[in-house]
TORFIMAR-309646 format. One record per residue (C-alpha): residue number from 1; chain; x, y, z. Coordinates in Angstrom, 3 decimals, always signed. Layout:
BEGIN
{NUM, A, {X, Y, Z}}
...
% end
This chain:
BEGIN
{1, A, {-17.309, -146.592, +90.108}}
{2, A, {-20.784, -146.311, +91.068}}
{3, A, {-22.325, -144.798, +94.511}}
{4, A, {-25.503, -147.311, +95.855}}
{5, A, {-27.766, -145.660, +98.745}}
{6, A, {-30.128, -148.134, +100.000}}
{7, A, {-32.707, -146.101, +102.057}}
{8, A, {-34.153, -147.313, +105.298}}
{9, A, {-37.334, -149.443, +104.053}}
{10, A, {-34.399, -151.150, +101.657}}
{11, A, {-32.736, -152.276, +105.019}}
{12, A, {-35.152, -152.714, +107.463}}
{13, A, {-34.913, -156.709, +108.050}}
{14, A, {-32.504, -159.333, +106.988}}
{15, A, {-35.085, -160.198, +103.987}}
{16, A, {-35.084, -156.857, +103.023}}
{17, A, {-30.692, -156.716, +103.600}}
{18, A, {-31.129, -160.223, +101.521}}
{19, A, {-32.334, -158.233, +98.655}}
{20, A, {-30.000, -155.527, +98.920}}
{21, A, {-26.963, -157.665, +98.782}}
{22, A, {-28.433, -159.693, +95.524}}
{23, A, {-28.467, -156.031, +94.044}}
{24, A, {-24.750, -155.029, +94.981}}
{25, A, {-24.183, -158.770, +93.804}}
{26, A, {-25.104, -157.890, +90.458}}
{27, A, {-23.784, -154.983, +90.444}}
{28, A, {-19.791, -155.805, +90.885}}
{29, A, {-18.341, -155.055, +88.098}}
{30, A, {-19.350, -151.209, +88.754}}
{31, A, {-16.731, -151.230, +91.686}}
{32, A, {-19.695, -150.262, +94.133}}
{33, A, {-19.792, -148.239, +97.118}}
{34, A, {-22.639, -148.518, +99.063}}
{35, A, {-24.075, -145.867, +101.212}}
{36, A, {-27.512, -147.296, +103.840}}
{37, A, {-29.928, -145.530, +105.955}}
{38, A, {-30.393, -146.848, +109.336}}
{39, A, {-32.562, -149.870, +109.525}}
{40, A, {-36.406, -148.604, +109.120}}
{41, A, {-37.632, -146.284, +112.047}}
{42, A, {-34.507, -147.205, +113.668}}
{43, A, {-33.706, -142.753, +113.832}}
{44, A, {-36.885, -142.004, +115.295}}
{45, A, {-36.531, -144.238, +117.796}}
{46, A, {-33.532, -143.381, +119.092}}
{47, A, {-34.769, -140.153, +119.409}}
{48, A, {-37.589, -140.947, +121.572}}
{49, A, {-35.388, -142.596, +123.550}}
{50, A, {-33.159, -139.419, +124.178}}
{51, A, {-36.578, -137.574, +124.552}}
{52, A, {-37.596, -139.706, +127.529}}
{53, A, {-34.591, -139.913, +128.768}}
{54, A, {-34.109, -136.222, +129.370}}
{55, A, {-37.374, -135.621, +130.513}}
{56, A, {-36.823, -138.009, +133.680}}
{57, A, {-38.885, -140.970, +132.289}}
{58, A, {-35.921, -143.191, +132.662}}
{59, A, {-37.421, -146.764, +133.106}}
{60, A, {-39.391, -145.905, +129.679}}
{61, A, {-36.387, -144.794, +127.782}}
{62, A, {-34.208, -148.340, +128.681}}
{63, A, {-37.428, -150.371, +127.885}}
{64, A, {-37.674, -148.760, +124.420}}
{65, A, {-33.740, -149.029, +124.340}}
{66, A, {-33.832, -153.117, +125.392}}
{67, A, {-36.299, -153.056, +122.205}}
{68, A, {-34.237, -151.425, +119.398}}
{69, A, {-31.640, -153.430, +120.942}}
{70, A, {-33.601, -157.072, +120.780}}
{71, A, {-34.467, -155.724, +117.286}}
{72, A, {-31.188, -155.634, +115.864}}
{73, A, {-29.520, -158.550, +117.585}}
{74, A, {-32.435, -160.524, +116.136}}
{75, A, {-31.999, -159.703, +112.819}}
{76, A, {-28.278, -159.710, +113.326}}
{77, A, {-27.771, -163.140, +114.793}}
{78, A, {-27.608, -165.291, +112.003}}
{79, A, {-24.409, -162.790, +110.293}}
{80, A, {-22.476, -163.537, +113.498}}
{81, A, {-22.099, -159.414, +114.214}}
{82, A, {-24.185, -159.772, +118.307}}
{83, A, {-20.731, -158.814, +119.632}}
{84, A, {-20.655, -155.601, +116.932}}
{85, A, {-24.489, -154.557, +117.727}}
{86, A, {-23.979, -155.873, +121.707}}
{87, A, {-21.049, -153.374, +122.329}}
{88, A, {-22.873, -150.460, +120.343}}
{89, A, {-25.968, -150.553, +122.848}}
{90, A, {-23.635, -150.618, +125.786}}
{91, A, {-22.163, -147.306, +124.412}}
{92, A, {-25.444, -146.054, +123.716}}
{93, A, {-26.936, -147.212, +126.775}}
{94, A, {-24.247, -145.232, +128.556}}
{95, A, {-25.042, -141.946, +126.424}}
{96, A, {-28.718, -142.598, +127.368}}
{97, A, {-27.907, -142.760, +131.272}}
{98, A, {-25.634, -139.494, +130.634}}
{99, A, {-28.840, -137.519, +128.992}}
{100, A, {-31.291, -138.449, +132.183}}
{101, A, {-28.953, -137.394, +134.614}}
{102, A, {-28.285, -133.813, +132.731}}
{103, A, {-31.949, -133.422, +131.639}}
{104, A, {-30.925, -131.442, +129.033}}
{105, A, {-30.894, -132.188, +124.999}}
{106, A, {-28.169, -130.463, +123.322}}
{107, A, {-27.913, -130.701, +119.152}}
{108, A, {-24.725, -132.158, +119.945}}
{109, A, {-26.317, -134.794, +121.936}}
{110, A, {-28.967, -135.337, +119.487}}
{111, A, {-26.082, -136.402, +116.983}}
{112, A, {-24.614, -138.646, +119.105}}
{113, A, {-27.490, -140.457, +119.804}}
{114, A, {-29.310, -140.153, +115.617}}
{115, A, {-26.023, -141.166, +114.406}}
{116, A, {-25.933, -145.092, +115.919}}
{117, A, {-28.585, -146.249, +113.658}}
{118, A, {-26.797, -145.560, +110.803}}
{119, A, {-23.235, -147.110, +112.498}}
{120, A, {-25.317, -149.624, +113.071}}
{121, A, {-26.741, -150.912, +109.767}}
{122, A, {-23.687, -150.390, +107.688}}
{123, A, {-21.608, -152.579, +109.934}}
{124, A, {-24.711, -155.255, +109.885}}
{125, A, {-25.102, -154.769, +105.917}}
{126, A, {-21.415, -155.103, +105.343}}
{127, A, {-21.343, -158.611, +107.461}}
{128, A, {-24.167, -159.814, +105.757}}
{129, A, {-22.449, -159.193, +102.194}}
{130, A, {-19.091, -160.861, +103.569}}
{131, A, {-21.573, -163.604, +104.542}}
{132, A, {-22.705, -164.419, +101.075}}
{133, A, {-18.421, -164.666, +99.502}}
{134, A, {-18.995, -161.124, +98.689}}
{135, A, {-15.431, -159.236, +99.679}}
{136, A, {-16.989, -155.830, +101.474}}
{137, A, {-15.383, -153.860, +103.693}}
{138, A, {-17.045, -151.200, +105.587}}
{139, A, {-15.612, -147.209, +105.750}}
{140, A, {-17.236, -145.201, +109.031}}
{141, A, {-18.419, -142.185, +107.174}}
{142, A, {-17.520, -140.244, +110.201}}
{143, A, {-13.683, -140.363, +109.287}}
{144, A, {-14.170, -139.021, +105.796}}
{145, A, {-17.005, -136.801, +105.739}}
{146, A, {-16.395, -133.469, +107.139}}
{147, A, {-18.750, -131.108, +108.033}}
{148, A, {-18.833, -127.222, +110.174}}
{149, A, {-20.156, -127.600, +113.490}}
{150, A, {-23.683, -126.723, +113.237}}
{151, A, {-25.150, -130.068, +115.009}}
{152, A, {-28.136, -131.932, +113.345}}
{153, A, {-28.395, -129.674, +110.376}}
{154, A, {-24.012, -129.746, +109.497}}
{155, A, {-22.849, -128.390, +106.035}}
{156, A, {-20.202, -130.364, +104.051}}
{157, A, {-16.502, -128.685, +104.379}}
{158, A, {-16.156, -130.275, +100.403}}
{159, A, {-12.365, -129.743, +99.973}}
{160, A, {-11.597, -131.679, +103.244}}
{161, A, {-14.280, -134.123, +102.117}}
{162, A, {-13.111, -134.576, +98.887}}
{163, A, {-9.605, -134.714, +100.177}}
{164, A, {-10.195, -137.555, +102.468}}
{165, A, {-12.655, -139.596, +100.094}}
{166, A, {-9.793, -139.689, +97.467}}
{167, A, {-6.984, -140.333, +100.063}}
{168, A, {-9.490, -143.606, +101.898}}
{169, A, {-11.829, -145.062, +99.197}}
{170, A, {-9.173, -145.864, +96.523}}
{171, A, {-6.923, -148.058, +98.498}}
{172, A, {-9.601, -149.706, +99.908}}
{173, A, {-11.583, -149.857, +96.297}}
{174, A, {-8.141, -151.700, +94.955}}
{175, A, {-8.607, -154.777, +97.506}}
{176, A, {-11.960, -155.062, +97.973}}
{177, A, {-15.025, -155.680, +96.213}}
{178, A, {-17.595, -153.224, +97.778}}
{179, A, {-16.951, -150.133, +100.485}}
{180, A, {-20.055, -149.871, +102.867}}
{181, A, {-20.649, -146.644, +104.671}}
{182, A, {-23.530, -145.435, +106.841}}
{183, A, {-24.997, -142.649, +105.375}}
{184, A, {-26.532, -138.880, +107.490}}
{185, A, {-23.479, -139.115, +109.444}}
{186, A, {-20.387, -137.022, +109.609}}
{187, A, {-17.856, -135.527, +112.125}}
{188, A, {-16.410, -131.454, +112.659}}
{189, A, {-13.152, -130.927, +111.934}}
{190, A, {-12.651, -131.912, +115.920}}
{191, A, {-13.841, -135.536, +115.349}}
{192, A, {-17.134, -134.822, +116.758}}
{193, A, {-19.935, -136.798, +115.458}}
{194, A, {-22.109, -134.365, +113.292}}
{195, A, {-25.286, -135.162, +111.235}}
{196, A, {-26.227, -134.017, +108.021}}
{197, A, {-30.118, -133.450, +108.547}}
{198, A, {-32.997, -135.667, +108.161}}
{199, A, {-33.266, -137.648, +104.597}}
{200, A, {-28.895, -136.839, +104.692}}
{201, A, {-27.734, -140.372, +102.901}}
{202, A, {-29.509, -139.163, +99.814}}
{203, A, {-26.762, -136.248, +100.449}}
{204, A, {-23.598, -138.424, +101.751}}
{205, A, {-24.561, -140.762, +98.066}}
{206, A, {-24.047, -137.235, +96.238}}
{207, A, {-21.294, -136.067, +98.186}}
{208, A, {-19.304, -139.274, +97.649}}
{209, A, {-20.224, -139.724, +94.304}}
{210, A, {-19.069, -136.097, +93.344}}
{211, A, {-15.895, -136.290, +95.368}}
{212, A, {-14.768, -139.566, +93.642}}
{213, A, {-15.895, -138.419, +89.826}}
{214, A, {-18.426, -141.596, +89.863}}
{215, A, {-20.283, -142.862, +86.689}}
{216, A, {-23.376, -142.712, +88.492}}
{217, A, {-25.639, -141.695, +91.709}}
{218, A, {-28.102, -144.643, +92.149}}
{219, A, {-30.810, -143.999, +95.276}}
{220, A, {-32.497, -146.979, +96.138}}
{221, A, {-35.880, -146.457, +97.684}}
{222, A, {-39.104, -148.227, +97.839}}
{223, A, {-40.679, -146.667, +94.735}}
{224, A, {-40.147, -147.169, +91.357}}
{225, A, {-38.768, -144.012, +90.614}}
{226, A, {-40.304, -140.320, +90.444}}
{227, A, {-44.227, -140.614, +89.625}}
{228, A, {-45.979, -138.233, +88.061}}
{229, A, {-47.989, -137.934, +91.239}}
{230, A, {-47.750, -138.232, +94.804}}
{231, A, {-49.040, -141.828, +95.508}}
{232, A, {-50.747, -141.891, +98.642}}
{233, A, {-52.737, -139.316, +96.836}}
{234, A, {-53.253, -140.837, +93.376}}
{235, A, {-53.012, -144.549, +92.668}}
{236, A, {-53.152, -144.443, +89.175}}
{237, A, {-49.734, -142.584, +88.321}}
{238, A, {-46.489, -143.004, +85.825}}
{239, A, {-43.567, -143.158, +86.304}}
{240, A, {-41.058, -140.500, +84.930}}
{241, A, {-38.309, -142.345, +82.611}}
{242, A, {-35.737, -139.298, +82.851}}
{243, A, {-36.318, -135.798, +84.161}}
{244, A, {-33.323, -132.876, +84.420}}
{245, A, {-31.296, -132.353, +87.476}}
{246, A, {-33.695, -128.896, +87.222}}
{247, A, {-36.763, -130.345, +87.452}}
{248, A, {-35.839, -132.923, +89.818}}
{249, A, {-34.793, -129.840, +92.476}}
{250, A, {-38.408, -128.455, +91.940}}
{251, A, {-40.248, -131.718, +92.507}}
{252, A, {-37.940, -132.666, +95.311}}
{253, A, {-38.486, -129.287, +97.249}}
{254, A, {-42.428, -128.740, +97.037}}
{255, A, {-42.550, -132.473, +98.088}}
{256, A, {-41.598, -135.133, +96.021}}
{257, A, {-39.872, -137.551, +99.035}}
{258, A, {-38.243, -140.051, +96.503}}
{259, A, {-35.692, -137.888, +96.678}}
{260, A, {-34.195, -135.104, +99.425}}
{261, A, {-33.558, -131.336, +97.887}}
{262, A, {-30.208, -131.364, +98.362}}
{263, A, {-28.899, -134.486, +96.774}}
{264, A, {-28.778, -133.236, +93.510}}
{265, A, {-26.455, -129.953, +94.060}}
{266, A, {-23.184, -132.067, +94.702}}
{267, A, {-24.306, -134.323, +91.283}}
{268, A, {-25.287, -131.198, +89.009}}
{269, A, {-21.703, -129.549, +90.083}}
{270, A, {-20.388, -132.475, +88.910}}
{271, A, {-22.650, -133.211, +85.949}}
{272, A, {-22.737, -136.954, +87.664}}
{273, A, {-26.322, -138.832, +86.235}}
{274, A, {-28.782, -139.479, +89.724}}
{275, A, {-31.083, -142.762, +89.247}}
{276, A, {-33.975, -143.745, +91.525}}
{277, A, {-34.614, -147.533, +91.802}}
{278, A, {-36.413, -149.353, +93.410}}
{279, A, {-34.946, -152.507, +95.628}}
{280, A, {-37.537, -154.355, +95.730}}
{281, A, {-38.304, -154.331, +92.260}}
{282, A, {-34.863, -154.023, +91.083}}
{283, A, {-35.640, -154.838, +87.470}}
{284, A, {-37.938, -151.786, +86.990}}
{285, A, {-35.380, -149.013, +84.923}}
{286, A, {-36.226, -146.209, +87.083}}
{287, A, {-36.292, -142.726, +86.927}}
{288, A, {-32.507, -140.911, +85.438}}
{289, A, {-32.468, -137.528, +86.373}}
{290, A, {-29.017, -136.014, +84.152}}
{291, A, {-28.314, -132.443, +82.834}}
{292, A, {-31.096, -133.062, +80.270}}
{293, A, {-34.560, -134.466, +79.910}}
{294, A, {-35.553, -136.482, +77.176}}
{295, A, {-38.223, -134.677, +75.198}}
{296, A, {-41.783, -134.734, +75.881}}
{297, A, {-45.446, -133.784, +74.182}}
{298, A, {-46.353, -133.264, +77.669}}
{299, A, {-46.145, -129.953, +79.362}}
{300, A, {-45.469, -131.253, +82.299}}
{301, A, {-42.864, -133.784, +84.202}}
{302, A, {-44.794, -134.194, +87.573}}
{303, A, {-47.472, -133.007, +90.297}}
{304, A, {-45.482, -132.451, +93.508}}
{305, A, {-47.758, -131.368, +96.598}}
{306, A, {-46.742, -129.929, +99.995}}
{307, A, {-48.932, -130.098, +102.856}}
{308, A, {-48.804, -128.520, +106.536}}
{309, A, {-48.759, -125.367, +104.344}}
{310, A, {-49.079, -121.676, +106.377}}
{311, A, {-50.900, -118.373, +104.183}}
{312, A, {-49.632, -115.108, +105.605}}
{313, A, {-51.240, -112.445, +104.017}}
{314, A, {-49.542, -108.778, +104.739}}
{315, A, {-51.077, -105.543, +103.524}}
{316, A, {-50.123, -101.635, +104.952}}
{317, A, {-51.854, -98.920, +102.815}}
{318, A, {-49.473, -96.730, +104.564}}
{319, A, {-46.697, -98.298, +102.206}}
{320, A, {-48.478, -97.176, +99.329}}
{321, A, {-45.914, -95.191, +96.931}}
{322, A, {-43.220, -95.637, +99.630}}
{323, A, {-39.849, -97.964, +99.535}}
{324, A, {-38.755, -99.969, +101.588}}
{325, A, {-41.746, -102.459, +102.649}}
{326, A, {-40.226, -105.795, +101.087}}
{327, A, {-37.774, -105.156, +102.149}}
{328, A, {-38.750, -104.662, +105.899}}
{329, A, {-41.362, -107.788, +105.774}}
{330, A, {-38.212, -109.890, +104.763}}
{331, A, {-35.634, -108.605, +107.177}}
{332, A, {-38.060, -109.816, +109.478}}
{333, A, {-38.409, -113.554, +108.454}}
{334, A, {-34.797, -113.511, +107.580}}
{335, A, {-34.228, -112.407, +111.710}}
{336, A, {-36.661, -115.333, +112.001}}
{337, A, {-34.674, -118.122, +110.275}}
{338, A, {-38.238, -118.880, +108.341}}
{339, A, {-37.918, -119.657, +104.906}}
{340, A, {-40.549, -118.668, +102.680}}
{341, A, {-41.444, -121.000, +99.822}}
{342, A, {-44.137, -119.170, +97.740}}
{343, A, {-44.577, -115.427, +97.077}}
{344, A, {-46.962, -112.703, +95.101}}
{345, A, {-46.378, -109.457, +96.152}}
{346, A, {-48.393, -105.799, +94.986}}
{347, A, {-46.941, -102.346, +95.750}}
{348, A, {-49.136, -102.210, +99.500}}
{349, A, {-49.350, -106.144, +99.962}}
{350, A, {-47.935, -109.541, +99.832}}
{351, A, {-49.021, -112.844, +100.353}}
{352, A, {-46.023, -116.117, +101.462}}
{353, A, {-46.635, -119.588, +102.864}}
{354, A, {-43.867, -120.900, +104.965}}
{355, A, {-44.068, -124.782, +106.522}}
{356, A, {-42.623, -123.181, +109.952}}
{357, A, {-44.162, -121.778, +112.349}}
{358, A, {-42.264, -122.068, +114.864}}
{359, A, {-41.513, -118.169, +114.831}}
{360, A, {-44.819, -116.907, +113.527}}
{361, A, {-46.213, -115.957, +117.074}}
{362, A, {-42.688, -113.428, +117.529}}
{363, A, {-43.048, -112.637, +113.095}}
{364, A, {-46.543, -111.677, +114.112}}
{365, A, {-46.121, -109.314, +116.085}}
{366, A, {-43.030, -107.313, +114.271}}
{367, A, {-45.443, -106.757, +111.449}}
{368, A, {-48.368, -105.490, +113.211}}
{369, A, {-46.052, -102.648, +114.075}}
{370, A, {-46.565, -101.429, +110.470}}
{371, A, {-49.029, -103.778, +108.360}}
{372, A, {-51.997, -105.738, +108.946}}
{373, A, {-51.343, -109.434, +108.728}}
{374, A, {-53.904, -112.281, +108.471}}
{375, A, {-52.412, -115.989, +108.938}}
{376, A, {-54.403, -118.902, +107.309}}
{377, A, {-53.512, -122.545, +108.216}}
{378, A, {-54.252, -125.705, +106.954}}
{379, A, {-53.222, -125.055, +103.045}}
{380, A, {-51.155, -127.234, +100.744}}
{381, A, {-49.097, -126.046, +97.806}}
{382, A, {-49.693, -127.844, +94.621}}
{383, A, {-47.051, -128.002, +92.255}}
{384, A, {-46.509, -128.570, +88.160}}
{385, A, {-43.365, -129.012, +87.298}}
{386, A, {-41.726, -129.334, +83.955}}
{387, A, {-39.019, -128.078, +81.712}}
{388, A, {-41.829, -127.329, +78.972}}
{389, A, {-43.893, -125.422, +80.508}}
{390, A, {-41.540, -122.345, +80.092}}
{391, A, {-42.858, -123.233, +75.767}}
{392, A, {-46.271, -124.294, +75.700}}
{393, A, {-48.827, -121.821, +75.822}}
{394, A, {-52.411, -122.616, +77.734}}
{395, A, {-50.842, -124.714, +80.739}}
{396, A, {-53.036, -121.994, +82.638}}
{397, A, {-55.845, -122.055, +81.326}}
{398, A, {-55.872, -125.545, +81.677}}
{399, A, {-55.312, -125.874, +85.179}}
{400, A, {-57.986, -123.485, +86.117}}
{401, A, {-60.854, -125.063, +83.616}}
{402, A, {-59.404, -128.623, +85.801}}
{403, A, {-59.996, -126.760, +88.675}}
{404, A, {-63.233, -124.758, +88.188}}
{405, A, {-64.742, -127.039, +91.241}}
{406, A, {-61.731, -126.044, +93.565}}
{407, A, {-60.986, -122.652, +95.515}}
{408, A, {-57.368, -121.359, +94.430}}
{409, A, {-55.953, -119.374, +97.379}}
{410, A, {-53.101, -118.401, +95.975}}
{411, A, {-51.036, -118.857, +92.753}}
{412, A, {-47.129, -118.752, +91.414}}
{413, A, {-45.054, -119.206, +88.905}}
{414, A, {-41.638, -119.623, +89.959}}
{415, A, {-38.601, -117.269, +88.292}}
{416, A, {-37.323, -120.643, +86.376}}
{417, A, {-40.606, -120.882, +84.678}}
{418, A, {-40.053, -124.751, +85.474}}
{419, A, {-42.543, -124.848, +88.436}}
{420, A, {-46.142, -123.664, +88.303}}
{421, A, {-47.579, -123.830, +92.163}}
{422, A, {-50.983, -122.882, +93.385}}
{423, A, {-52.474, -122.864, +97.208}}
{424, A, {-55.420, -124.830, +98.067}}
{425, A, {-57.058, -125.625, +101.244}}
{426, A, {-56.046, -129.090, +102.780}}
{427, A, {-58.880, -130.566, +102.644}}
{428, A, {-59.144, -129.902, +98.598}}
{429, A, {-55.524, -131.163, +98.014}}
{430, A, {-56.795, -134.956, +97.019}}
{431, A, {-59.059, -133.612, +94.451}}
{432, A, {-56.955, -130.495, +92.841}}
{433, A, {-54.481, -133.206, +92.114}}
{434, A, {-56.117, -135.524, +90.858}}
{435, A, {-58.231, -133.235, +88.442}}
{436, A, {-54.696, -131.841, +87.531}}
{437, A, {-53.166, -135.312, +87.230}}
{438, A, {-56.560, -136.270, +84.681}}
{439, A, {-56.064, -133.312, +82.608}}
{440, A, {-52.049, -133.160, +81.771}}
{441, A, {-51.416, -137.182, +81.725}}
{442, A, {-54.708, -138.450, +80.370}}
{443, A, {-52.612, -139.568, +77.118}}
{444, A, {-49.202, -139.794, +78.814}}
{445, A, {-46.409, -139.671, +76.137}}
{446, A, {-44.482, -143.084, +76.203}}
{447, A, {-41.445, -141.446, +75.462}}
{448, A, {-41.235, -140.181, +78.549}}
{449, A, {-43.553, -141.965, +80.788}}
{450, A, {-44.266, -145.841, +81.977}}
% end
């Protein structure tokens, strides 16, 4: 058995659900079960909608409703599902009219209403694959994924999961074809309808693929795998044949969007092989990310970048040869919820960037108590990462003489020794990385890069 997420540019039209279902076609003999995003922006729109809808503007949330309806009884129409996609609006329609008259947006709410896209598309995708003779039948994910009750950001209970995958999917598996399931969507252990966080069906692909023991993990996007660089950055890139579940977790995390951080921890538990593909060029081999990379001249896997990147720069000379002041600077983000992402520390200083600032205003002002604190915005992190770097010798050196013309803020190697991340300014990012890129992949190794 194989698990197939198709993300939402995969599914955002009936051409583009044409393409999937030629995939999943070919695919049969794999026993597939297929895992889909809502249909393109279909999330953030229903969001909006819930926005304006608690904040009184009620004629503008049902006009922006009627048009995410019109939108997928359009491209619905011809796979004879208008009654399916016709009794879901009501329903939402109905939530909608609930939200104006309490004015309020709880994260229980917010599930409710984020959740539809994805019941929508799955049912949609699975009549469109019955339309074509193939024999699909679709699974809500809500009755088999279970999650704790922490609304738009819920954490797998795995044991129920697990329990409930092998107790549905195998019957089902035995007379038909293909299972379809909406992806990002879950319920508490009360049937509620929960959500697994933004960029989730990468996470309900590895969830179900590690509770049933599958072959493989395959995430199909609209890229031809992981590049070597960001490309709305860098045109010219590679892409990465194979990379290790390791490296994959680094890239993914300091910004690599092919792929969501936490897809991989189910799979590596499991030891289960993750591919990125690419539906609309389905023949292209992708990028396997497995326990182990295939080996490499180059130092080097990929350039990951994170923008929208905050410098806080702490220093108390009262600290000096006292204990304790870590410590107290991380009790305080902790208090926070803020997660830091980069660190360098000295005995009377330390210097973080965090990508939320929600909390920085109430962070601020704990720390002036005791330190001065400077806040910088407007950075980016720029990221190396590679399982060799931890062996070759120079990767530094290089990366400064590539970046003699650029103004390093800050720099980091993480403990793996995988990831090697420096701070620029924002407005510098397009040109660290691609005098980075020019240096590292000017002779890319074939083995390892197409």
């Amino acid at each position: 058995m194989i698990v197939m997420k198709f993300g939402g540019t995969s599914v955002e039209s009936t051409e583009a659900i044409e393409r999937v279902a030629g995939i999943v076609r070919d695919r049969l003999a794999l026993h597939p079960v297929v895992v889909v995003s809502a249909m393109g922006k279909t999330t953030n729109k229903l969001l909006a909608i819930a926005a304006d809808a608690v904040a009184g503007r009620r004629e503008q949330a049902l006009d922006l409703l009627n048009q995410l309806h019109e939108f997928h009884q359009r491209e619905s129409e011809e796979l004879g599902v208008d009654d399916i996609v016709s009794v879901h609006f009501q329903e939402l329609a109905e939530l909608v009219k609930g939200l104006a008259v309490m004015g309020e947006m709880t994260p229980r709410a917010t599930d409710a209403v984020s959740a539809f896209g994805e019941r929508l598309s799955s049912l949609i995708v699975t009549a469109r694959l019955r339309k074509l003779g193939i024999d699909a039948v679709h699974l809500d994910a809500r009755s088999v994924i279970v999650t704790d009750g922490r609304h738009t950001q819920a954490a797998p209970i795995l044991a129920e999961t697990t329990t409930r995958l092998n107790a549905t999917i195998p019957p089902l598996a035995a007379k038909h074809a293909v299972i379809v399931m909406g992806g990002f969507i879950a319920s508490t252990e009360n049937g509620v309808t929960s959500t697994l966080g933004r960029g989730g069906s990468d996470y309900t692909a590895s969830i179900v693929g590690a509770g049933m023991n599958a072959a493989e993990i395959q995430i199909w996007t609209d890229v031809d795998g992981m590049l070597t660089s960001d490309p709305t950055i860098l045109k010219n890139v590679y892409r990465v044949k194979q990379c290790s579940f390791a490296e994959a977790a680094e890239l993914a995390y300091f910004g690599a969007k092919v792929l969501h951080p936490a897809t991989v921890l189910p799979a590596i538990e499991k030891n289960i092989p993750v591919r990125i593909l690419n539906s609309r060029r389905p023949e292209v081999e992708g990028t396997l990310i497995s326990s182990k990379a295939v080996d490499s001249t180059s130092p080097i896997r990929s350039i990951a970048c994170k923008r929208n990147i905050t410098l806080v720069n702490i220093v108390s000379s009262r600290m000096l040869m006292a204990h304790g002041f870590l410590r107290r600077v991380f009790e305080i983000f902790d208090r926070h919820e803020t997660s830091v992402d980069m660190l360098a520390t000295s005995e009377v200083s330390v210097s973080l960037t965090i990508d939320n600032t929600q909390a920085l205003p109430a962070i601020r002002k704990e720390i002036e108590e005791f330190a001065d604190i400077t806040v910088e915005d407007q950075q980016a992190i720029v990221c190396m990462v590679g399982d060799n770097l931890r062996h070759t010798p120079g990767v530094l050196a290089r990366a400064f003489a590539a970046l003699n013309h650029v103004k390093i803020r800050m720099i980091s190697e993480g403990a793996s020794q995988l990831n090697l991340s420096l701070v620029v300014s924002a407005e510098e990012l397009a040109g660290a990385v691609e005098s980075l890129h020019g240096e590292f992949f000017a002779a890319p190794d074939p083995a390892a890069f197409a």
